[in-house]
N, C-alpha and C positions, 0 to 999 in steps of 0.2 A: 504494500500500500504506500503509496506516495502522501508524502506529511505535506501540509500545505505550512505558510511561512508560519501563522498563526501555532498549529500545533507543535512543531517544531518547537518554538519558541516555549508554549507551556511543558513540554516535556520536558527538556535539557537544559534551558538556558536558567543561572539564575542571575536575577540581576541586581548588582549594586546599590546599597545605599535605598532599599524599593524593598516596600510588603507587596507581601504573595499574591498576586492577582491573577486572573485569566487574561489571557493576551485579549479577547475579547473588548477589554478594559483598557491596553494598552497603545499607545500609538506606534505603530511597526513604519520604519520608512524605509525605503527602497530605493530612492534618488534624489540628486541634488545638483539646483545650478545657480549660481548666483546667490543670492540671499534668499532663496526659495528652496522646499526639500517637498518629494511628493511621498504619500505611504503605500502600502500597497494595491492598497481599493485606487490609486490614484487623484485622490483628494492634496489642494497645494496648498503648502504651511509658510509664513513668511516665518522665516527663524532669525527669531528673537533671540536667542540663544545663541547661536554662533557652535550649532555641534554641544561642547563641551565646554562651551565661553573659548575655544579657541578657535574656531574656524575664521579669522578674522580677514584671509582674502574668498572668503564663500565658497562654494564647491566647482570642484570639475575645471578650477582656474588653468588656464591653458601653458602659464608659465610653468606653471611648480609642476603640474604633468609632465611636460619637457623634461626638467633639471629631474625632476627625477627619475625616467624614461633614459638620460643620458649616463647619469652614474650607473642607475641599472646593468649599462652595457661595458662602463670600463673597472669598477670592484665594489663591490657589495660592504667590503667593512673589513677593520684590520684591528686586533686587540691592542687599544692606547697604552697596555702597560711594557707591551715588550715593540712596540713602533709606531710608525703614524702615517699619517694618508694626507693629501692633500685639501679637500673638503673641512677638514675641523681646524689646520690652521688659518686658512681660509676664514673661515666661518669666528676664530677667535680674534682676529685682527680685524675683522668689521664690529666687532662686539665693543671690542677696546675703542675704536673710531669713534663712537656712538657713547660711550661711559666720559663720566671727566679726567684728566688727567691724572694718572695715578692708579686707576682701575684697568687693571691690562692683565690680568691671566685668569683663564678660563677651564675651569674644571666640568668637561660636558658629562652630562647621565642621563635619564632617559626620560623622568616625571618631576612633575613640583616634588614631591614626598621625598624622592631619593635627594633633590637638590637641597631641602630643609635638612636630612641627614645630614649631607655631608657639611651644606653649610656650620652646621652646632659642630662637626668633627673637628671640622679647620680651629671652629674657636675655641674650643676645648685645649685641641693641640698647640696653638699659636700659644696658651699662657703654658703650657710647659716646655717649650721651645725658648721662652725667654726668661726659664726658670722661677715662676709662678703659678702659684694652682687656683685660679677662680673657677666655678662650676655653677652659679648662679645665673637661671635667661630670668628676662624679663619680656613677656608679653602682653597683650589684650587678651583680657577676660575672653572679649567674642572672636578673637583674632581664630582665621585656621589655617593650617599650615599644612595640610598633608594627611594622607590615612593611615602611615605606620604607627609603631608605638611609641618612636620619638616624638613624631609629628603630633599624633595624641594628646601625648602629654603637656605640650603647650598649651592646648584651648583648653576652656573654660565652657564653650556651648556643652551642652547633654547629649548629642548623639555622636561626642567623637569621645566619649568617658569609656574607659575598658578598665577590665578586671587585673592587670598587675600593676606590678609598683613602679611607680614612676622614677626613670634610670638618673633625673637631675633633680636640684631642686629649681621649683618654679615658682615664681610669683607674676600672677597675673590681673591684670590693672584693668578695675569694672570702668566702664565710662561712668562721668561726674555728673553727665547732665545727658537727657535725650538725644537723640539723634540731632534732631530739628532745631535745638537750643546750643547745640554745641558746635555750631557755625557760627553764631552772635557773640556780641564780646567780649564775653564770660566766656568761650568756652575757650582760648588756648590756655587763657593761665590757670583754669582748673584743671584741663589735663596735666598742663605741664605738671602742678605741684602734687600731681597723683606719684608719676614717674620721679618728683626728687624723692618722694618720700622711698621710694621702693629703690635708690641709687643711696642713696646717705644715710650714716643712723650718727650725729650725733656732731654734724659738720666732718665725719670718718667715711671716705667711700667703703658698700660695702662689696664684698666676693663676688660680684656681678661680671662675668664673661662675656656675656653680650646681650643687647634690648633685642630683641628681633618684632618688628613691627610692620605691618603692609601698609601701602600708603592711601588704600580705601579697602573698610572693609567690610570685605564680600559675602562670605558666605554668614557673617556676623548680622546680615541684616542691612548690608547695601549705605554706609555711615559713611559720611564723606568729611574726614578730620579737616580742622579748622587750620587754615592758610597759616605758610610761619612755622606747623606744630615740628616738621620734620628736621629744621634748620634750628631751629633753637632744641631738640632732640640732639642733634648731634652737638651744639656747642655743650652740651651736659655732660654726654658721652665721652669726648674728649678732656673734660674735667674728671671725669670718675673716674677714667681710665678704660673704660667698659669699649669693646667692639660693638658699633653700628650695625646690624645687620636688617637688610630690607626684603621683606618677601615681594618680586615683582613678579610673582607667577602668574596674577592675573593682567596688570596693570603694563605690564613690559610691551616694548614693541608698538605702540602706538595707541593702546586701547585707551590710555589715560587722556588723549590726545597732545601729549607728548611720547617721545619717545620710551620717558621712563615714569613715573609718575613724581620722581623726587626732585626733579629736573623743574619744577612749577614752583619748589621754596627755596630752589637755589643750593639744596645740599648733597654731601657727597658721602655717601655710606662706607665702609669698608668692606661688606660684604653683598653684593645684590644676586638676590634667586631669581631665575626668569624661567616659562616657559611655556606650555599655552599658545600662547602667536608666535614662539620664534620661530617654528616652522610653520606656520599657517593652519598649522591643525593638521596640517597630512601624512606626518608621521611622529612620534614618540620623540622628543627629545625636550631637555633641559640644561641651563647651565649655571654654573656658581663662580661668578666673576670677583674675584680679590684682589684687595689695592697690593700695591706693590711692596709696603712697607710688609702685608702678611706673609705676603710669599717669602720675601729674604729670610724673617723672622726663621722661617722651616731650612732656608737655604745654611744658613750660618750655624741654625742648632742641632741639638742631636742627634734631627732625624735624616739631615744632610739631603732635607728637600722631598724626603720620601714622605708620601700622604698613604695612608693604609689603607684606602677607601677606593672603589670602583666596582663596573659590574660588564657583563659580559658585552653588553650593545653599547658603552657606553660611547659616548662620538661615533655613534652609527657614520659608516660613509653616505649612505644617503638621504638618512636625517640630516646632516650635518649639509649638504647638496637642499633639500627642500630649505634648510635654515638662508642660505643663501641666494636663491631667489627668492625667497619672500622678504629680507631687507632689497633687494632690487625693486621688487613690485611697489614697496612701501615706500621708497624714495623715490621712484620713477613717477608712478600715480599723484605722488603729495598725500596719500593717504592718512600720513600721521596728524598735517596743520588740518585735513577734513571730520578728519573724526573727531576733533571740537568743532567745528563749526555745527556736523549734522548733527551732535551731543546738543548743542544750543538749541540746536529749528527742533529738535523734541522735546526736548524737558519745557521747551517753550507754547509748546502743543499740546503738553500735558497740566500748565501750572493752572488751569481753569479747574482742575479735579480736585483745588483746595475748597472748594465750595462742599465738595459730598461729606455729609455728613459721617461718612468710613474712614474720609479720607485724613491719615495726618500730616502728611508733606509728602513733595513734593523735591527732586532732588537730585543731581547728576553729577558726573564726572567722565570730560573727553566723550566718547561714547559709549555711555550707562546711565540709562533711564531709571528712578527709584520711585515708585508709589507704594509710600509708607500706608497700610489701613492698621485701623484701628484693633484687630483682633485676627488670630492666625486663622479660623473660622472664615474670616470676610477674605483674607488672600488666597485661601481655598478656592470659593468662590468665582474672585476674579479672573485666577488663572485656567481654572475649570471653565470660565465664560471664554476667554480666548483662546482657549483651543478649539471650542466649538467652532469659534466666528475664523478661526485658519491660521491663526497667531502664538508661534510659542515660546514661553515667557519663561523666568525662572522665578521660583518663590523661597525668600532665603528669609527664615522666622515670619515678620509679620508683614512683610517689605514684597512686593513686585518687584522683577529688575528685569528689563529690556537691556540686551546686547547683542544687538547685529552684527554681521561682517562688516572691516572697516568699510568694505567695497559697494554698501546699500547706497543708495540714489535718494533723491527730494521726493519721489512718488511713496516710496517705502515707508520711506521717517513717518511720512504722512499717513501714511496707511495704520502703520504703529499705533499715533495717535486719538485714528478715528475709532479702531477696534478699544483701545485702553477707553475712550470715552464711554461706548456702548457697555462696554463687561462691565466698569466700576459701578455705573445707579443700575444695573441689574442684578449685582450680586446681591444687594438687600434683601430681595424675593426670591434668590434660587436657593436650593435644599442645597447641602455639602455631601458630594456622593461618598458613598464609605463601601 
């Protein structure tokens, strides 16, 4: 008997982060072009989403098909620990281009999680490299960082909490004030004086090895930190002694509508994660770019530059091939200065939604739309509403988030908007399917 896509899927697949459902229940897609994806019944979805939040030059792009159609044909991949390929230096020398001066070596692996890994390895290693032990991170309560048990134990949300013990100590920093409040002018130095308190005890920096912080966070509830916060972070940081470290796993590559999201306060991290767009979404890869002063730090001490850490694909050769034309497409197109602009023509499409009574703000960053409602019940709701109407969204706590490919047009943005107007004063009256 021939399984159709549907059972197939109920039988064998199980799927991430998602209760048990009948595929029935499920949306199954089958293709994609553009900022569009069809399912199998053939019904077309503007993806809001972006794939996985990284599909950010859309599907089926005819460059990155090429680039990687071309490595294809001349080496599939070479293990970075005993040689290298031309692709990932490649691919690390535009990275370095693109970082401020001083961030130039490039540790590639394969997902955000493994790049949070290694990221906490470096800093672990870095203080006993310069014969000191700090082991203290400091993050956001809602901050998330990745699915391992490292990554884990960073966040503070409830569905990344697991059953062992946590391998660091952590302290992690609730926000001071809402969402919505903590863009007004209370909100940097209330953050800020969260983070002294969790860096000092006594006018004494304490064990603190590194802040690791995103520069909007995502999966937290779509929060867009108050202008400033990241720059005067680091002038802290560099007083405490502490390593800067930035999750740019969402935010990298253009999504923030800069290049990088920290690039908007003017600061310069020691440590930046990226990954998500750096290949456009079309194949597996990540990386963890190090200021130069880290890398010495390993070249000079005991371990004579050796990092312990790596994994079988890491610097895939073709990963590393799609990482490279998709900074082509992203510079060629202007993609990065559009993705604030189209980020502006929506959130500006959408700021009339502060009228619903669900509604609690309204909210952006580069290209990420946020429609905060009032209760996880009503974000159900909405996003249940626009997948009917063809629109797929992502619901992160109580928050909507729209994120397209950079590569959506004026028709789309718009489209976005009309659908979010229909769902939001509909969700009042629809039931929450369970």
């Amino acid at each position: 008997m021939t399984l159709t896509v549907a059972d197939r899927d109920d039988r064998h697949v199980w799927h991430p982060w998602s209760q048990a459902m009948p595929a029935a229940s499920r949306i199954l897609l089958a293709r994609g072009s553009g900022h569009h994806v069809w399912d199998v019944h053939g019904k077309r979805y503007l993806d809001g989403i972006s794939s996985a939040l990284n599909a950010s030059l859309g599907h089926a792009h005819p460059v990155l098909r090429e680039a990687i159609a071309r490595q294809l044909d001349r080496l599939s991949h070479v293990d970075l620990s005993v040689g290298g390929h031309e692709p990932s230096g490649l691919l690390a020398e535009r990275i370095a281009g693109l970082m401020p001066d001083g961030l130039d070596r490039t540790l590639f692996v394969n997902s955000g999680s493994e790049a949070t890994e290694a990221a906490l390895r470096i800093a672990f290693e870095y203080w006993r490299q310069v014969g000191r032990e700090r082991r203290r991170v400091i993050t956001f309560a809602r901050g998330y960082h990745g699915a391992t048990i490292l990554c884990q134990s960073l966040s503070g949300l409830p569905h990344t909490a697991h059953p062992l013990q946590d391998p660091m100590p952590v302290t992690r920093m609730a926000l001071p004030l809402p969402a919505r409040e903590l863009r007004g002018p209370d909100g940097l130095s209330a953050l800020l004086s969260e983070f002294d308190s969790a860096q000092w005890t006594g006018g004494v920096p304490r064990d603190v090895a590194a802040v690791v912080v995103e520069p909007f966070l995502n999966v937290g509830g779509g929060v867009v930190l108050p202008p400033g916060f990241l720059r005067e972070l680091q002038r802290r940081c560099e007083e405490s002694g502490a390593l800067l470290v930035l999750d740019e796993v969402f935010t990298g590559f253009g999504r923030a509508g800069r290049w990088f999201g920290f690039q908007a306060d003017g600061a310069t991290p020691d440590i930046v994660m990226t990954s998500k767009g750096i290949s456009g979404g079309y194949l597996p890869l990540a990386a963890v770019t190090a200021s130069r002063a880290v890398y010495d730090a390993f070249v000079r001490g005991p371990s004579r530059g050796r990092l312990h850490y790596g994994h079988t694909t890491s610097g895939h050769a073709i990963a590393c091939a799609a990482g490279l034309a998709t900074i082509d497409v992203l510079e060629r197109e202007g993609l990065v200065d559009r993705a604030a602009t189209m980020g502006a023509r929506l959130v500006s499409g959408l700021e009339h939604l502060m009228s619903d009574p669900h509604v609690v703000d309204v909210r952006g960053l580069g290209l990420v739309a946020v429609v905060e409602l009032n209760r996880p019940q009503a974000a159900e709701r909405v996003s249940a509403g626009c997948l009917e109407r063809g629109l797929l969204v992502r619901q992160q706590l109580t928050s909507i988030m729209v994120v397209p490919p950079l590569v959506i047009d004026e028709a789309g943005i718009d489209e976005i908007a009309d659908v979010l107007a229909a769902a939001v004063p509909a969700a009042a009256d629809t039931p929450v399917m369970t």
